[in-house]
PALUM-438601 format. One record per residue (C-alpha): residue number from 1; x, y, z. Coordinates in Angstrom, 3 decimals, m for minus. Example, Ala and Ser with C-alpha at 12.3 -4.5 7.8 and 13.67 -1.06 7.14 Angstrom:
<bapas>
<bapa num="1" east="12.300" north="m4.500" up="7.800"/>
<bapa num="2" east="13.670" north="m1.060" up="7.140"/>
</bapas>
This chain:
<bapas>
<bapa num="1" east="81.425" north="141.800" up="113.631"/>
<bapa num="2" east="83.912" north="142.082" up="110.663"/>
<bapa num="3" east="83.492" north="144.801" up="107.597"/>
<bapa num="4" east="84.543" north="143.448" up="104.637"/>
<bapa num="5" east="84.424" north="146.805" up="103.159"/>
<bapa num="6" east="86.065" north="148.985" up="105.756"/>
<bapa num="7" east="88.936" north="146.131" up="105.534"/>
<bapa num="8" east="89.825" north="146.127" up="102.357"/>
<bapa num="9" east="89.365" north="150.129" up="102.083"/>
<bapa num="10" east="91.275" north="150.402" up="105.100"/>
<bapa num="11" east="94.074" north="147.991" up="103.520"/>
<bapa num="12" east="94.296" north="151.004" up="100.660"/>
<bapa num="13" east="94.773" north="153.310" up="102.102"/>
<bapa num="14" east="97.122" north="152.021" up="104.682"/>
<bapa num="15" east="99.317" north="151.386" up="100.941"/>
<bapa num="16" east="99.042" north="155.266" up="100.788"/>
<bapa num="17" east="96.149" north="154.849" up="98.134"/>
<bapa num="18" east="92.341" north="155.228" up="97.485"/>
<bapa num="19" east="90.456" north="151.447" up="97.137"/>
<bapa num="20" east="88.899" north="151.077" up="93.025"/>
<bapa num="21" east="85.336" north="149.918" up="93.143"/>
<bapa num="22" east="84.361" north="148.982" up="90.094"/>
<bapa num="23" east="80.593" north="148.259" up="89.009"/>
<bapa num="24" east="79.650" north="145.596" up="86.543"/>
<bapa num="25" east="76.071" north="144.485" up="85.920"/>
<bapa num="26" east="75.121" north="140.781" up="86.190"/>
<bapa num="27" east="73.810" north="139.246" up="83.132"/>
<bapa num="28" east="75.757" north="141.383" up="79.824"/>
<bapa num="29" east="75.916" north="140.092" up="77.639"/>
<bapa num="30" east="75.339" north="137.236" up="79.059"/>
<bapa num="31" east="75.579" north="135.817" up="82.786"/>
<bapa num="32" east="78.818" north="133.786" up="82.528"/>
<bapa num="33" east="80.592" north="136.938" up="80.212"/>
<bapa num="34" east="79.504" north="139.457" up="82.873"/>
<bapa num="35" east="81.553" north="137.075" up="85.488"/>
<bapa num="36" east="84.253" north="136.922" up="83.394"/>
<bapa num="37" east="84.597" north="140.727" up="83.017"/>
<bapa num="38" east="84.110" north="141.016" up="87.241"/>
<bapa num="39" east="86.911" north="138.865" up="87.177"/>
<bapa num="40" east="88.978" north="140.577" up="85.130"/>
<bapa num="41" east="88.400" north="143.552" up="86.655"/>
<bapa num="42" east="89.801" north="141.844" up="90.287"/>
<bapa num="43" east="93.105" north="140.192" up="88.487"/>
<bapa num="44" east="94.121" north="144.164" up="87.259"/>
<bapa num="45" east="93.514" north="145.576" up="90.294"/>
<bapa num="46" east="89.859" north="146.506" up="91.531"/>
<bapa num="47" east="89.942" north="146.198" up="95.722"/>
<bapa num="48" east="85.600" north="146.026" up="95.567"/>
<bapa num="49" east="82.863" north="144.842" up="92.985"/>
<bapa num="50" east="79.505" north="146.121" up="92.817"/>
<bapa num="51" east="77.448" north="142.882" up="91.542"/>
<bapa num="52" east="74.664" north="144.954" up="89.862"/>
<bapa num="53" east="71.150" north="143.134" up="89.673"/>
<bapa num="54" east="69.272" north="143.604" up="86.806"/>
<bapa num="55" east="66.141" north="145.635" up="87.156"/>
<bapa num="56" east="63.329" north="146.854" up="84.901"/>
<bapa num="57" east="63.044" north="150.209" up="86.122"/>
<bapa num="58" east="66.732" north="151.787" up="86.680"/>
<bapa num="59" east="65.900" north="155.478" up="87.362"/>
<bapa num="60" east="69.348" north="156.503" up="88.211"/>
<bapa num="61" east="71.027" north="154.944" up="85.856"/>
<bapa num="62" east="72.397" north="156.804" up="82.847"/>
<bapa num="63" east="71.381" north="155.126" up="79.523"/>
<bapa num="64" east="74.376" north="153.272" up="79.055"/>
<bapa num="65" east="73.945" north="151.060" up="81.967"/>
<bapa num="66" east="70.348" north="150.908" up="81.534"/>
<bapa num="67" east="70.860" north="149.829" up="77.876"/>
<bapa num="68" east="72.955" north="146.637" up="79.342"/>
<bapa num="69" east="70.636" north="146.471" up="82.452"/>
<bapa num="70" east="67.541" north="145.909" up="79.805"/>
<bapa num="71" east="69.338" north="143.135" up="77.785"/>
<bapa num="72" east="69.941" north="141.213" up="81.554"/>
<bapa num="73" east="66.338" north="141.856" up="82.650"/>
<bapa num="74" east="65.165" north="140.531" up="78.973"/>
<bapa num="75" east="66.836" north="137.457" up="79.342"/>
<bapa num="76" east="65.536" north="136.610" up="82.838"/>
<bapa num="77" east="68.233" north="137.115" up="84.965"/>
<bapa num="78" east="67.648" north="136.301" up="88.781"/>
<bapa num="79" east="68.916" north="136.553" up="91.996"/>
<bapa num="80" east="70.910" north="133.631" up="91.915"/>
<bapa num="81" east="72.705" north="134.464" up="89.121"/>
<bapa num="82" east="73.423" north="137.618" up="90.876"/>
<bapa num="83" east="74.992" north="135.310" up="93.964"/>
<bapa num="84" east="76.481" north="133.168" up="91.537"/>
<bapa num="85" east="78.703" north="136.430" up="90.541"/>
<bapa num="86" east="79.313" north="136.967" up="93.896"/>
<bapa num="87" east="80.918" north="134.008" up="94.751"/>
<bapa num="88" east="83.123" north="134.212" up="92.006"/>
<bapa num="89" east="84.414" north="137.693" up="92.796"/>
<bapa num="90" east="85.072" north="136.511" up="96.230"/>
<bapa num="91" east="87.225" north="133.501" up="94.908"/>
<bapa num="92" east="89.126" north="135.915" up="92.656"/>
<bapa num="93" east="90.378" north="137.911" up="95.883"/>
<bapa num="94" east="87.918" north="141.194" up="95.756"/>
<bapa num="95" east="85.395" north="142.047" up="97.980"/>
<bapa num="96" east="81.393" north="141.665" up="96.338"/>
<bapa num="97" east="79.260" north="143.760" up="97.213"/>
<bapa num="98" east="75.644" north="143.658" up="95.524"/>
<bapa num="99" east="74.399" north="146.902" up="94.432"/>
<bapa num="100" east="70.802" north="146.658" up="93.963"/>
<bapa num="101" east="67.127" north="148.487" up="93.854"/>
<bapa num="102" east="65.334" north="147.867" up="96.701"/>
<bapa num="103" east="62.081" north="146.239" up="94.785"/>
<bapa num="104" east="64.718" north="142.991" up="93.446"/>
<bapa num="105" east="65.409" north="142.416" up="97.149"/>
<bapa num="106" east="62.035" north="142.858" up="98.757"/>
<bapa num="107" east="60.772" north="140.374" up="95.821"/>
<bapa num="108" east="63.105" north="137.820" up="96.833"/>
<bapa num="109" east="62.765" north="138.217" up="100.584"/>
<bapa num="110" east="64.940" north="140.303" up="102.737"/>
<bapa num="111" east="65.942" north="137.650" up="105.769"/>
<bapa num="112" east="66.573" north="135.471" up="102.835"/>
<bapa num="113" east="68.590" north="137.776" up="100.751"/>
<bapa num="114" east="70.707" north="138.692" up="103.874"/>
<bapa num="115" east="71.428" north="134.909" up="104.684"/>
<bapa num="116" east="72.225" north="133.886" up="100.949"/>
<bapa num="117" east="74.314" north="137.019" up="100.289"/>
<bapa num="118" east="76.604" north="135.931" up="103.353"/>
<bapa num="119" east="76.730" north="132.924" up="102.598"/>
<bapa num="120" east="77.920" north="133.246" up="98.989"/>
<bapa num="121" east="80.461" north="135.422" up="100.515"/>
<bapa num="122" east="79.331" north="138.819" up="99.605"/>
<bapa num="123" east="80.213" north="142.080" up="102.026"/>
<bapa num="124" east="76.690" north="143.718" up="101.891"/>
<bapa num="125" east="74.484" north="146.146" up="99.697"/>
<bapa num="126" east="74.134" north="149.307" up="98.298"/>
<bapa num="127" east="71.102" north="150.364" up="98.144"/>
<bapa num="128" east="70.649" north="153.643" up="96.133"/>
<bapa num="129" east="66.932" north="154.362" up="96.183"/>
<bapa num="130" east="66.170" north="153.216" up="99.849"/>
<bapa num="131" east="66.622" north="155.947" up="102.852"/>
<bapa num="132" east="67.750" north="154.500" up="106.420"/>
<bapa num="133" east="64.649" north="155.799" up="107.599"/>
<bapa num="134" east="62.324" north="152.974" up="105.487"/>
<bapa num="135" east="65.386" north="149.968" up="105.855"/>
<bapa num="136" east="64.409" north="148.823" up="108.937"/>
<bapa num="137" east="64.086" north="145.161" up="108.045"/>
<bapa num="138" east="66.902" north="145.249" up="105.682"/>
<bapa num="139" east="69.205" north="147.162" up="108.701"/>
<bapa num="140" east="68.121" north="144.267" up="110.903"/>
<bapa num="141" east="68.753" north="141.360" up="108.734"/>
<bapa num="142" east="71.975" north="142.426" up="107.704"/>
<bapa num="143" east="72.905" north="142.988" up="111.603"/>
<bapa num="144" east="72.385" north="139.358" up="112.067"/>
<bapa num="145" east="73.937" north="138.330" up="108.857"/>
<bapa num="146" east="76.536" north="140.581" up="110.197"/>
<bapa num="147" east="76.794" north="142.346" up="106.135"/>
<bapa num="148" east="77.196" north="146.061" up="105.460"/>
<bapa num="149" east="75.261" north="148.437" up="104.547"/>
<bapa num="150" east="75.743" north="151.214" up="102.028"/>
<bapa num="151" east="73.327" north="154.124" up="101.692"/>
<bapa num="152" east="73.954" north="157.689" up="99.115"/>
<bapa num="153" east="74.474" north="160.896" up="99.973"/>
<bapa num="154" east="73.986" north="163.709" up="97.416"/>
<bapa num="155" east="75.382" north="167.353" up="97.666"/>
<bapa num="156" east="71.917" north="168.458" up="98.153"/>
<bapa num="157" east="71.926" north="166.506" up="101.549"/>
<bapa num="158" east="71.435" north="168.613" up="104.771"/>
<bapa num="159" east="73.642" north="168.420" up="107.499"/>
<bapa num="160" east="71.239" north="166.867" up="109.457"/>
<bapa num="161" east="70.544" north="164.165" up="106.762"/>
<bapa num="162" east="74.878" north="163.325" up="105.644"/>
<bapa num="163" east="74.955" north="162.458" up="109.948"/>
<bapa num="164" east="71.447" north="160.382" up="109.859"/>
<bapa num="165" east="72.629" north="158.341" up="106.744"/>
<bapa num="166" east="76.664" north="157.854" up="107.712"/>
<bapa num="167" east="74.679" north="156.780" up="111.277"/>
<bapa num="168" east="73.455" north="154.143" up="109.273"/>
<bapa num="169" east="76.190" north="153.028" up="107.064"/>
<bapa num="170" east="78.371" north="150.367" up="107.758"/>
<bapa num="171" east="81.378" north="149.890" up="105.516"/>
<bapa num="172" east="81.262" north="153.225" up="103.696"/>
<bapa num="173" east="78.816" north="156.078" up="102.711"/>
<bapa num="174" east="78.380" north="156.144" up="98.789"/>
<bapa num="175" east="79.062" north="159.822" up="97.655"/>
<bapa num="176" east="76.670" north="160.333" up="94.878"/>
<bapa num="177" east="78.880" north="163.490" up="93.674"/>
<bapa num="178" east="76.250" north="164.754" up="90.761"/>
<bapa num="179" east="73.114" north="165.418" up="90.602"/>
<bapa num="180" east="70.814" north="163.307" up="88.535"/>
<bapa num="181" east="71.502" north="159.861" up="86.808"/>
<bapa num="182" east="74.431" north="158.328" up="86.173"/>
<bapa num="183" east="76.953" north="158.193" up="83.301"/>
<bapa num="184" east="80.725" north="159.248" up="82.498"/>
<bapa num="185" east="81.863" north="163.029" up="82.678"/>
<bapa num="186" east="84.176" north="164.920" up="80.894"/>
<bapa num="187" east="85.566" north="166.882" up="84.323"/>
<bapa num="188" east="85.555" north="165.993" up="87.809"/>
<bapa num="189" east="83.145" north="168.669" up="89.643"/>
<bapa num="190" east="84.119" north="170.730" up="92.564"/>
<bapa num="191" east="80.891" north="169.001" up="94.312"/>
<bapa num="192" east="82.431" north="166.154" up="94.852"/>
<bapa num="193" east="85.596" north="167.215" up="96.942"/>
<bapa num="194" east="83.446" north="169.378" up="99.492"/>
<bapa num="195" east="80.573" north="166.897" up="99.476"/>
<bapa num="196" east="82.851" north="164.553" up="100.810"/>
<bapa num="197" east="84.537" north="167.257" up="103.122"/>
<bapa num="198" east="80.800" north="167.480" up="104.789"/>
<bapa num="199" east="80.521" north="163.963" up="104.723"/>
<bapa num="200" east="83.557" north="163.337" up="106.570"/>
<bapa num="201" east="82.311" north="165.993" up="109.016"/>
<bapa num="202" east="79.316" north="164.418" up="110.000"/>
<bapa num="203" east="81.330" north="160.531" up="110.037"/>
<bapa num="204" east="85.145" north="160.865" up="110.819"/>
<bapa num="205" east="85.157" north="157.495" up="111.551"/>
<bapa num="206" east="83.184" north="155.726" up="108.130"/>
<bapa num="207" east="84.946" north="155.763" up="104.768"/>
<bapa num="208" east="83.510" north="157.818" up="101.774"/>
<bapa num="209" east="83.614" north="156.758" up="98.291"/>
<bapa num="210" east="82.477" north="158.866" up="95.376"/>
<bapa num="211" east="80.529" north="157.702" up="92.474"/>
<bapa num="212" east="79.117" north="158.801" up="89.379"/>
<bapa num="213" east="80.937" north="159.718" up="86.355"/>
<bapa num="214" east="84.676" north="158.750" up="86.387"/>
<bapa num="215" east="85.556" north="157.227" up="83.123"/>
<bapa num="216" east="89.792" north="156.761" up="83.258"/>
<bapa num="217" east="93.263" north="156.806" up="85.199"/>
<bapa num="218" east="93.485" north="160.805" up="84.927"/>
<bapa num="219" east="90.214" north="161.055" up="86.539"/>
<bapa num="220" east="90.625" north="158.357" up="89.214"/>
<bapa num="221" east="93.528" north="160.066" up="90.642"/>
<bapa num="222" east="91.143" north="163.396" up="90.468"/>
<bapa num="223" east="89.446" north="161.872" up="92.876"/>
<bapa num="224" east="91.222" north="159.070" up="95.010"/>
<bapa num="225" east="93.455" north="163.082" up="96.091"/>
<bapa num="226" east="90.205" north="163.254" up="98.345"/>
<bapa num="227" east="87.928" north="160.143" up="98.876"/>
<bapa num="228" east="88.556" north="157.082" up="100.466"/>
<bapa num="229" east="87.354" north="154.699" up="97.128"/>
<bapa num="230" east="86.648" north="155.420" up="93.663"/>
<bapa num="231" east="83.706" north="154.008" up="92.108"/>
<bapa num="232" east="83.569" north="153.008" up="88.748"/>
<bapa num="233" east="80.190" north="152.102" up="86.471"/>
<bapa num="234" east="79.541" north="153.256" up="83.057"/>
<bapa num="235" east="82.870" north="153.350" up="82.108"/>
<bapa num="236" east="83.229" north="149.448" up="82.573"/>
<bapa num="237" east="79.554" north="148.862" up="81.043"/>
<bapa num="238" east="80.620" north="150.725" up="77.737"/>
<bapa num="239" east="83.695" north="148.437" up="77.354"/>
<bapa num="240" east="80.801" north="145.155" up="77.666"/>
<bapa num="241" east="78.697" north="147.686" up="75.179"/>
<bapa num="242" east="81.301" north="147.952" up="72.424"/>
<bapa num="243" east="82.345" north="144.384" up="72.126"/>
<bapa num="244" east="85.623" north="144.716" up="74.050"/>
<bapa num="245" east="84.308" north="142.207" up="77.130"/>
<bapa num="246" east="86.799" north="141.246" up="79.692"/>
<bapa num="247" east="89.933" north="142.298" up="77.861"/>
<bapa num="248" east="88.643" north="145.738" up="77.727"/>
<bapa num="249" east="87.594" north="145.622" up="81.146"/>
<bapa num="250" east="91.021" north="144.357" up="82.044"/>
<bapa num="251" east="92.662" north="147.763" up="80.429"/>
<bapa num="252" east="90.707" north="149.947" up="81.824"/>
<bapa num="253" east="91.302" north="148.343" up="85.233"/>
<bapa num="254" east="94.688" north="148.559" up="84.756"/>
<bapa num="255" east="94.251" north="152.547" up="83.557"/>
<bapa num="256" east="92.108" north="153.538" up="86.898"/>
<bapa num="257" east="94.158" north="151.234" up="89.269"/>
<bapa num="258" east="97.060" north="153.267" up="87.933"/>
<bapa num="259" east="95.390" north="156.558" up="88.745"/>
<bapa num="260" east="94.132" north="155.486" up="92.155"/>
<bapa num="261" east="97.864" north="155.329" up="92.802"/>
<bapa num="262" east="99.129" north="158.308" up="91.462"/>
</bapas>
């Protein structure tokens, strides 16, 4: 049984650096430009892609994703587009991983998600609105599928609740390090340093990788000084916003793969 994710994490930081996970949604403005942008994103330097799949109800998204997210749904974009993007990030050299609400999957079957998603090369899921305690089927398909599995943790998790969800992470725990939805932030929070502090309490062992609100190089090296991976969302969703497609993703890559090495 191989992680993907704890590989190429593992390979960062081994180069003395934090992995860049950057998150692009499938289908903005269109399927194929969407791919092009993931791919951009892997040729300046993102170690992990978060294939996003389009859903109509995005509650913790901030309203810049879901104002791409909408446009995707709109236009009928699927699961197999979704794997389609997949594939190519894994031919470009990152590692895919599909970041989805849990209602897209269910929908399209869980056994059958787990088998297609492996097979199109991807390392697993996040799942941000499912709990390990109601992913039982998921936790078992992607067992056999041997995938990963990446649930949240928030700074208003207990103790007891960062060691139940790490127990059930494979890969790394997503470190949710605001409260609320999404979006880009002026300042990195203090939350976000001991949340993953506690977090590495409860898992020595798993990787931790902090989301929610980075937005450039200054504020990726903020945070790759104390988490394992940087995640990256609105920021590369406002460069598909304003026009700037794959050669603005491709700067801003470059920007935050820069920081991550600081």
């Amino acid at each position: 049984m191989t992680s993907q994710l704890a590989e190429r994490i593992g390979k960062a930081k081994a180069e003395g650096r934090a992995a860049l996970i950057a998150y692009v949604p499938v289908g903005y403005p269109t399927v194929d430009d969407s791919i092009a942008a993931m791919t951009a994103a892997v040729e300046a330097g993102a170690d992990v892609v978060e294939v996003g799949v389009p859903y109509s109800d995005p509650g913790m998204d901030g309203p810049v994703i879901q104002q791409a997210v909408d446009v995707a749904v709109r236009a009928g974009v699927g699961m197999a587009d979704v794997l389609r993007a997949v594939a190519a990030v894994a031919e470009a050299g990152a590692v895919p991983v599909v970041m989805s609400y849990w209602n897209p999957i269910e929908r399209y079957g869980v056994e059958r998600f787990a088998t297609d998603l492996a097979a199109a090369g991807g390392a697993g899921a996040i799942t941000p609105d499912l709990i390990p305690e109601e992913a039982g089927a998921w936790i078992a398909a992607a067992e056999r599928a041997d995938l990963d599995r990446v649930f949240l943790v928030a700074p208003s998790s207990t103790d007891a609740r960062l060691r139940s969800t790490t127990a059930a992470c494979r890969g790394f725990v997503y470190a949710a390090s605001t409260m609320g939805v999404t979006g880009t932030r002026a300042t990195v929070g203090d939350a976000a340093e001991a949340l993953v502090a506690r977090t590495r309490e409860a898992a020595p062992d798993l990787a931790v990788c902090v989301g929610l609100g980075v937005s450039d190089g200054a504020q990726a090296a903020e945070v790759a000084a104390f988490a394992d991976g940087v995640i990256v969302g609105s920021a590369y969703v406002r460069e598909l916003l304003e026009g700037r497609g794959a050669d603005g993703v491709r700067a801003l890559t470059a920007d935050l793969a820069e920081g991550v090495r600081a």
